[in-house]
Structures are given as structure tokens and as C-alpha cells.
LOTORRO-911776 format. One record per residue (C-alpha): residue in one letter; chain; x, y, z. Coordinates in steps of 0.001 Angstrom, whole numbers. Each point is the difference from the previous one (the first is absolute). Example, Ala and Ser with C-alpha at 12.3 -4.5 7.8 and 13.67 -1.06 7.14 Angstrom:
BEGIN
+------+-------+---------+---------+---------+
| rest | kette |       u |       v |       w |
+------+-------+---------+---------+---------+
|    a |     A |   12300 |   -4500 |    7800 |
|    s |     A |    1370 |    3440 |    -660 |
+------+-------+---------+---------+---------+
This chain:
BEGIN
+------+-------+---------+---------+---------+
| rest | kette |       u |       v |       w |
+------+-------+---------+---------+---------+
|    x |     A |   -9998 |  -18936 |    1385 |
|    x |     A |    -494 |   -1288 |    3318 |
|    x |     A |   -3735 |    -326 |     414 |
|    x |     A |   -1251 |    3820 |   -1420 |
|    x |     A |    3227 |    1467 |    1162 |
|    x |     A |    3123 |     526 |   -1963 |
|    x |     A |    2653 |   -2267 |    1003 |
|    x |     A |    3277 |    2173 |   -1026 |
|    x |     A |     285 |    2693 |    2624 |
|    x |     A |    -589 |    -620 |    3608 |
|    x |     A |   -3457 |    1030 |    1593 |
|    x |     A |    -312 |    1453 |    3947 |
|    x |     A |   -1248 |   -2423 |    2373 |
|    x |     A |   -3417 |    2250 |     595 |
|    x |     A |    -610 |    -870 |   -3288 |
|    x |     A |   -2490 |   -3336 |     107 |
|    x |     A |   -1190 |   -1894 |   -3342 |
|    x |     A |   -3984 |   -1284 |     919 |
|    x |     A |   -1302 |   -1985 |   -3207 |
|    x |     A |   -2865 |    2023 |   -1525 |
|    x |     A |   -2813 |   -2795 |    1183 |
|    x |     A |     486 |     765 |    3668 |
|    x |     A |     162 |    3590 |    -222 |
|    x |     A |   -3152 |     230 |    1547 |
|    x |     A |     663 |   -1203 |    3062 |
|    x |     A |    3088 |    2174 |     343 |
|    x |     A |    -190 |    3507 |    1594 |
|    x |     A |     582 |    2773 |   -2624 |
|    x |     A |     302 |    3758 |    1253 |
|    x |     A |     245 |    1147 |   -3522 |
|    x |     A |     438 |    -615 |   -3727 |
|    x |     A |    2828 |    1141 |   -2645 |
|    x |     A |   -1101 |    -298 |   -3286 |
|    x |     A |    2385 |    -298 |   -2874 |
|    x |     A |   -2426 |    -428 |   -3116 |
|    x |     A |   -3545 |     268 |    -751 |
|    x |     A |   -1164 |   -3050 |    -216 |
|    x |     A |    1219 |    -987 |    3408 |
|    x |     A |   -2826 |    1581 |    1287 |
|    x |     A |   -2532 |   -2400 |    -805 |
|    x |     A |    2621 |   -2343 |    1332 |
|    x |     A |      -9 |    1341 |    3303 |
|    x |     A |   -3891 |     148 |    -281 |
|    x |     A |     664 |   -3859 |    -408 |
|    x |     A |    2326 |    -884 |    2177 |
|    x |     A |   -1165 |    2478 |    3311 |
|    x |     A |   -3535 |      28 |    -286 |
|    x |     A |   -2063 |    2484 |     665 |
|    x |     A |    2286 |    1869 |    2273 |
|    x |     A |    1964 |    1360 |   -2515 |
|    x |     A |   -1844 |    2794 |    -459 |
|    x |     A |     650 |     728 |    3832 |
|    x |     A |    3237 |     315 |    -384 |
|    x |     A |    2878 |    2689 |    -450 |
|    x |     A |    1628 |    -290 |   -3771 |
|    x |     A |    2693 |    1218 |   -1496 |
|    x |     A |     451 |    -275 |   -4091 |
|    x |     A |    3959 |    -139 |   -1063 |
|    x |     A |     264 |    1175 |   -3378 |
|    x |     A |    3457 |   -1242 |   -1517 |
|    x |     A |    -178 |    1486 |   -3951 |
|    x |     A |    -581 |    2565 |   -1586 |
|    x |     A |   -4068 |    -920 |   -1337 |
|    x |     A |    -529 |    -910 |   -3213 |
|    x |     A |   -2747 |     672 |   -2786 |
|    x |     A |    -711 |    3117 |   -1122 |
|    x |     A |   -2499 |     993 |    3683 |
|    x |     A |    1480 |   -2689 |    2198 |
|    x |     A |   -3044 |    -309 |    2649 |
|    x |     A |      54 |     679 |    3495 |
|    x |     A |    1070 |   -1740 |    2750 |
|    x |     A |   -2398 |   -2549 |    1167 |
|    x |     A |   -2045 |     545 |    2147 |
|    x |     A |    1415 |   -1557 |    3092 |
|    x |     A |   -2873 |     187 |    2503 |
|    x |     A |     220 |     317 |    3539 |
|    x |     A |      77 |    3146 |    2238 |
|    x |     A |    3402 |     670 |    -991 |
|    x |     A |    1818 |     340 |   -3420 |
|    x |     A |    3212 |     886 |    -979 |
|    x |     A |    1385 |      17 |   -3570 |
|    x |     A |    3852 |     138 |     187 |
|    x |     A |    2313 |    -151 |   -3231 |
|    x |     A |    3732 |    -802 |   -1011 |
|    x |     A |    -180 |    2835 |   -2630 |
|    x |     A |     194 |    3922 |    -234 |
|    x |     A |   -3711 |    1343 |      56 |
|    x |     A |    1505 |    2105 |   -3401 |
|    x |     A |    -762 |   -3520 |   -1577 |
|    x |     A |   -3648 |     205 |     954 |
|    x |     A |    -479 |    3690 |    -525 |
|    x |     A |    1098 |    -653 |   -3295 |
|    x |     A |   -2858 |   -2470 |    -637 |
|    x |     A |   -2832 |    1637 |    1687 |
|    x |     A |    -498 |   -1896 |    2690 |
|    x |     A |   -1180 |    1161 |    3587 |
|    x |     A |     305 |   -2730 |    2533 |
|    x |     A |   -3318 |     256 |    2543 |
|    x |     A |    1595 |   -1633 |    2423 |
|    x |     A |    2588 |    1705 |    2293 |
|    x |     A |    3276 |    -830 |   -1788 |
|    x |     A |    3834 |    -150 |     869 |
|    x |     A |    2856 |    -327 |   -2267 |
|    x |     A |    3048 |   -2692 |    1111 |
|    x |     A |    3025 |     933 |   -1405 |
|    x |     A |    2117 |   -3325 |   -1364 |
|    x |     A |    2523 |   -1215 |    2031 |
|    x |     A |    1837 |   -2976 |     549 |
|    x |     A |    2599 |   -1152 |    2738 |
|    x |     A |    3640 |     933 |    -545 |
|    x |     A |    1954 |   -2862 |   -1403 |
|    x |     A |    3005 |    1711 |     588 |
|    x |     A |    2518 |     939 |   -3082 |
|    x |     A |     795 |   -3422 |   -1127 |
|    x |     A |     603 |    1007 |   -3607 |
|    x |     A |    3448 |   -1615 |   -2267 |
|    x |     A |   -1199 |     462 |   -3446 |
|    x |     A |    1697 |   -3057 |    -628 |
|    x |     A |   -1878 |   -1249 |   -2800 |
|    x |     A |    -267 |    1475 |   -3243 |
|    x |     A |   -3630 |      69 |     -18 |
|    x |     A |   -3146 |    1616 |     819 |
|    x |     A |   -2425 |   -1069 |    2719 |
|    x |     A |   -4023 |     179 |    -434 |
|    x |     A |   -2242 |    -291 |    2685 |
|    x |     A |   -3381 |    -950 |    -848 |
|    x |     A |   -2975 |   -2366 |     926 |
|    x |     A |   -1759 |   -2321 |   -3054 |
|    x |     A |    1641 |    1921 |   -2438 |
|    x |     A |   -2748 |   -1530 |   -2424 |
|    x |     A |   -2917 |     868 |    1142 |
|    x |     A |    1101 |    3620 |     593 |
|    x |     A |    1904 |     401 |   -2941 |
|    x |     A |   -1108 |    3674 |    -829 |
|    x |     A |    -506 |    1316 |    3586 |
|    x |     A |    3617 |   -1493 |    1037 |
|    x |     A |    1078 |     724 |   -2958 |
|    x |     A |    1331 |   -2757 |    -565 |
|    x |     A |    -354 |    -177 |   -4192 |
|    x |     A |    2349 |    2591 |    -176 |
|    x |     A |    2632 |   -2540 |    1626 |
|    x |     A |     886 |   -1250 |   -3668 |
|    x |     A |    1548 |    3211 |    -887 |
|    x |     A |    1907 |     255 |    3112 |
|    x |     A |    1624 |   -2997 |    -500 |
|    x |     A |    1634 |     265 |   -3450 |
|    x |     A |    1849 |    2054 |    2238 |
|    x |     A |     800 |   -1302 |    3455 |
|    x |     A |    -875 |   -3325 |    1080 |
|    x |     A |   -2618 |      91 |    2284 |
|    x |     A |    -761 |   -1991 |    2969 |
|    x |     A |   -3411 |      68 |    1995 |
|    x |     A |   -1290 |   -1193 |    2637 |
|    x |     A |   -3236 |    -315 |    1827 |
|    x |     A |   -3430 |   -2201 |    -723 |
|    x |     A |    -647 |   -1686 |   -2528 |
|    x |     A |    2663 |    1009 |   -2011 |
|    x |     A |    1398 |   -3860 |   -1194 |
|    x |     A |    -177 |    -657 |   -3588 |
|    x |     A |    1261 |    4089 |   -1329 |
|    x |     A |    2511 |     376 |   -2252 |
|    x |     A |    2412 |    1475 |    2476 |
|    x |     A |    1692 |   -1268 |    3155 |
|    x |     A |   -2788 |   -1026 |    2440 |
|    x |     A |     432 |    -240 |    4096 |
|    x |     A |   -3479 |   -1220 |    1141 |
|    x |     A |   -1795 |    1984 |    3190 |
|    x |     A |    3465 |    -375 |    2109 |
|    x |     A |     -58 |     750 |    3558 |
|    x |     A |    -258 |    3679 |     501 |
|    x |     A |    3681 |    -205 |    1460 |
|    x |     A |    1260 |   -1947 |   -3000 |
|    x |     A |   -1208 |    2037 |   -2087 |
|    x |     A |    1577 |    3283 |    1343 |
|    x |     A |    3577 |   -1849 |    -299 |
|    x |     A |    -424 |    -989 |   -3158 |
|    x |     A |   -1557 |    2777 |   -1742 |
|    x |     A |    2395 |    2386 |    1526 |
|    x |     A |    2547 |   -2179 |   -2226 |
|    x |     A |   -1410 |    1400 |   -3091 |
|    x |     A |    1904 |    3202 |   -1166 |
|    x |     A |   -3851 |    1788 |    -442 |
|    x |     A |   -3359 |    -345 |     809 |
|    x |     A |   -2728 |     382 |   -2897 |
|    x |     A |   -3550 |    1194 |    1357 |
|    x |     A |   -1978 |     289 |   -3612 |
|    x |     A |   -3577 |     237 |    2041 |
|    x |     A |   -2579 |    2141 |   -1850 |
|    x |     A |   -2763 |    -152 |    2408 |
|    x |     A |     358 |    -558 |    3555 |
|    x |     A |     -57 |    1885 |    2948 |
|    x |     A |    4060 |     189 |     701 |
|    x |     A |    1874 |   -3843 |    -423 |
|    x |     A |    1051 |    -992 |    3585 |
|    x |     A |    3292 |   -1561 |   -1595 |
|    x |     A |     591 |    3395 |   -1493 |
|    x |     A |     717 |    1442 |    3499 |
|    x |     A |    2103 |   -3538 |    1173 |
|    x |     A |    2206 |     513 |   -3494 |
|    x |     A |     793 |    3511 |    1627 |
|    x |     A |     831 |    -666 |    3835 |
|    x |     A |    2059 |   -3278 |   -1576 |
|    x |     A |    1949 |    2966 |   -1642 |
|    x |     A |    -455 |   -1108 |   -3539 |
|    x |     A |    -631 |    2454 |   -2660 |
|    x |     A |   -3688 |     302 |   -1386 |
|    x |     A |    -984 |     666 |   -3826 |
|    x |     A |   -3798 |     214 |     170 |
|    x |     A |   -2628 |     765 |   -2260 |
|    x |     A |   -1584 |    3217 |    1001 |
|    x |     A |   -3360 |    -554 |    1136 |
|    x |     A |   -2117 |     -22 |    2732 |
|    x |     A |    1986 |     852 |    3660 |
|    x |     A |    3224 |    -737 |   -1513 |
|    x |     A |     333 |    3209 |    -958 |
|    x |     A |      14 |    1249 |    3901 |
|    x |     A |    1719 |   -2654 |    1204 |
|    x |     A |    3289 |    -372 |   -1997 |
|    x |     A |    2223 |    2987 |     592 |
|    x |     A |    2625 |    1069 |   -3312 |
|    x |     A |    2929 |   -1456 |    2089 |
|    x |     A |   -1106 |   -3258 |     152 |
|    x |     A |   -1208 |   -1117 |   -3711 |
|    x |     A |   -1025 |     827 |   -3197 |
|    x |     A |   -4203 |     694 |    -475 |
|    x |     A |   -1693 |     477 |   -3718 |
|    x |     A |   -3517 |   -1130 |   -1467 |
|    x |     A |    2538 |      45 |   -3529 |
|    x |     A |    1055 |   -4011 |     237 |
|    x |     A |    2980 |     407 |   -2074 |
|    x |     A |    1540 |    2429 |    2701 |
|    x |     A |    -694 |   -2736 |    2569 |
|    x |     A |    1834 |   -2540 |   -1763 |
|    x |     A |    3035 |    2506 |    -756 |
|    x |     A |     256 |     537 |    3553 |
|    x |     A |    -644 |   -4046 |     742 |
|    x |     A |    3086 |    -313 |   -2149 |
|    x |     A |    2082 |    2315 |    1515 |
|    x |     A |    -704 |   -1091 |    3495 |
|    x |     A |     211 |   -3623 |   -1386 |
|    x |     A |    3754 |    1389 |   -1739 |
|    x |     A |    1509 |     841 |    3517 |
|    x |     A |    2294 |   -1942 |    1925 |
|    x |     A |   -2135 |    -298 |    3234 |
|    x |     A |    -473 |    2566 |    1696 |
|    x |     A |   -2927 |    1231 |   -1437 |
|    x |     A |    1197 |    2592 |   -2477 |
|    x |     A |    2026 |    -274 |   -3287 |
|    x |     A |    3510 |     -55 |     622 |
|    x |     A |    -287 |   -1107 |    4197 |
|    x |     A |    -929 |    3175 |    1411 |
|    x |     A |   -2847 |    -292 |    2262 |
|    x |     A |   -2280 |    2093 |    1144 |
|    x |     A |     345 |     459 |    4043 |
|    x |     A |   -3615 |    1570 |     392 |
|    x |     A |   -1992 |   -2965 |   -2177 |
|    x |     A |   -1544 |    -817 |    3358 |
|    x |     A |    -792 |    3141 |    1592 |
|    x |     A |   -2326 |    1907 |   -2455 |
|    x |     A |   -3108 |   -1568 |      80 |
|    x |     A |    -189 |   -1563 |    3229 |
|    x |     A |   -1191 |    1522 |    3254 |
|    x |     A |    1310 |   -2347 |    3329 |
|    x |     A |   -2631 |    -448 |    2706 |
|    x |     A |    -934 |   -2533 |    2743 |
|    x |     A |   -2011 |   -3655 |   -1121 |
|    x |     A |   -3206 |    -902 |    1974 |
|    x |     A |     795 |   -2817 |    2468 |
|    x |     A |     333 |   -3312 |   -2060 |
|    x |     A |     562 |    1234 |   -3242 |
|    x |     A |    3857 |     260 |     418 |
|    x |     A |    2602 |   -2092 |   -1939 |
|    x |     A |      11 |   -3654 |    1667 |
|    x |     A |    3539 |     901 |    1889 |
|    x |     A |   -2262 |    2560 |    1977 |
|    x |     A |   -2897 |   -2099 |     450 |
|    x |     A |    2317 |   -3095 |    1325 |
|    x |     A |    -276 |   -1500 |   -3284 |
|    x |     A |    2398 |   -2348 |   -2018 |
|    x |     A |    -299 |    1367 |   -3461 |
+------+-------+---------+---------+---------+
């Protein structure tokens, strides 16, 4: 981290880091809220003019408990409750959101198809694999590798029983993930895995536990989905078993890519750093 921003992708020069004590002195024209608690936070750190001001709450996972609450109540004379997750998922729990809400479809920019399949092994993206062992899924990793070996990558992740690459540089990453022959998203309980959708425009086949958005997002032509783990690992095998190219035998699949992915125009700054003037 570099001050309270990550350090391994590059941010847009509107973006401005302000430590947390001077807030206060800073103009704000509105909040985003990301959890709960950060609203006493902002209480904290803005004063009494919080409760002045526009908010919007981002709500990243699907919520857990058997009644997740509410949204918190964000104050000010204008809320907005926007969500990286089908409002099925909230139906489906009973929720009504009061405030006026918006769902933002996941997306990521295009690394381009950089996928070799090089390596006989499967990649796992996932952030402290530890603490989130049942909602990453990541206790089901055992299994999967008395199969295929397994690499992953992200936070926190030094120490596992598995090849490690510790929170690489977004652009790292992409190169070396797309080296593995398949990419293993074993998430029970999230909204939809960001790397999920990178695995895919990097071309590499997907197996994926069936849960949550994954369902939507992965189209038959570009991986193998099941809540039964012992199909995933068959299919982690066979993937693992070809020479390359993705598929058993060589033979790739020319329309990996295009399924579940839906080209459109970035906001300004939020390019790759070649568009922004950026060495990566």
C-alpha cells in the first residue's frame, strides 16, 4: 500500500490521497460509503457536515446472515445505494433497499488475450485466503490440488501450501496468471470475483464453483460450472491434461473471450496506463 491506496495498479491523477486528520479542512461534495461502520467514521473525520452531504453506499457482496440489515443510513439530502450484484440476490433474501438503488454490473479493463497455457497448473485468484476461507472458498483448495497444482495469487496469501505470488502488480499478474493452463474461482459467497472476468478476457478457460453471479457470467463455451466439487476437479484435470491451448489435446476454443463480455468505452482516467500516458 501506498498510504490507504493500493500500490499494484496505477491510479488517475484526479485521484488525491488527504490523510484522514485533515479531512476537515478539505472540501468534500459528497461521500461513498463502502461499509457500515464507515459511517461513524465520516461522522469523525467531517464533522457535522456530513449529514449535509450527498452519499452514495457501494455494496460489493452478496449480505450475509440470515436478514442482512439495510443500508446505512447515509444522511444528507441525497442517497443512493448502488450494488455490484443482481437485485435476484436481494429478492431472494427479503430485502427492500429505501434508498433509491442502482445495480453496477462487474467489469474490468481488457487485458487483451495474453493467454499460453504454458504451465501445467492452475491459477487462483484470491485476497487473505485465511481469513475468508469459506466465503473464497478457499478450504476446498486441498481437494483441488491432489489434482492439479495450484498456484494463487493475491493478499495475504504467503505461507499456503501451494505456489504463492504475493499482491503482484495488476499487470504482472495478468502475464503470469495467463501462464497457467486454468483458472480456479472456488468462491461461495461473493457478489461475482473480479479475477473471474480477467481469467476470461486473458482467454483462459474457467472451472468455477456455481454460486452466486457465476452462474450468469460464465457462458458453456468458456469453462466448466458445478456446486458437485468432484466435477470441478475432473474438469481442473482435464484442462490441467492439455497441451496449452486450453483444451485437452490443443484445441482451443476461439470464442473463450467473447461470451461473457460486453465492450464499451472507460470513463476518462480509468484506461490502461498506455492510454493514460502511463509507463506500466
Amino acid at each position: 500500500m501506498a498510504g490507504g491506496r493500493a500500490a499494484t495498479y496505477d491510479w488517475p491523477d484526479s485521484a488525491r490521497e488527504v490523510p484522514w486528520d485533515r479531512l476537515r479542512d478539505e472540501q468534500v461534495d459528497a461521500v461513498v460509503y463502502q461499509r457500515p461502520y464507515e459511517v461513524d467514521l465520516a461522522r469523525e473525520w467531517l464533522g457535522p457536515r456530513v449529514s449535509r452531504l450527498p452519499a452514495v453506499y457501494v455494496e460489493h457482496n452478496t449480505p450475509r446472515g440470515r436478514r442482512a440489515p439495510h443500508p446505512p443510513p447515509a444522511g444528507g439530502p441525497e442517497r443512493r445505494h448502488a450494488r455490484a450484484r443482481h437485485p435476484l440476490q436481494r429478492a431472494l433474501l427479503g430485502q427492500r433497499p429505501r434508498p433509491p438503488t442502482r445495480v453496477i454490473e462487474h467489469g474490468v479493463p481488457d487485458p487483451g488475450h495474453l493467454y499460453s497455457g504454458e504451465l501445467a497448473r492452475a491459477g487462483v485468484v484470491v485476497n487473505e485466503p485465511v481469513r475468508r476461507t469459506r466465503v473464497a472458498g478457499t478450504d476446498l483448495l486441498p481437494r483441488f490440488a491432489e489434482r492439479v497444482p495450484l498456484d494463487v495469487f493475491g493478499m495475504k496469501v504467503d505461507g499456503l501450501p501451494y505456489g504463492t505470488y504475493e499482491d503482484l502488480p495488476q499487470h504482472v499478474m495478468h502475464a503470469e496468471l495467463a501462464k497457467r493452463r486454468v483458472y480456479l474461482h472456488p468462491y461461495r459467497w461473493t457478489s461475482l470475483g473480479l479475477a473471474l472476468i480477467e481469467a476470461m478476457t486473458l482467454g483462459m478457460p474457467v472451472v468455477a464453483l456455481a454460486a452466486t453471479e457465476a452462474i450468469e457470467a460464465v457462458p458453456p463455451e468458456a469453462g466448466v460450472l458445478s456446486t458437485k466439487v468432484h466435477v470441478l476437479a475432473d474438469a481442473l484435470a482435464e484442462f490441467a491434461g492439455g497441451s496449452g491451448a486450453g483444451e485437452p489435446g490443443g484445441q482451443g476454443r476461439q470464442g473463450r473471450r467473447s461470451g461473457p463480455l460486453r465492450a464499451g468505452p472507460l470513463p476518462a482516467g480509468l484506461g490502461p496506463p498506455a492510454q493514460r500516458g502511463m509507463t506500466p
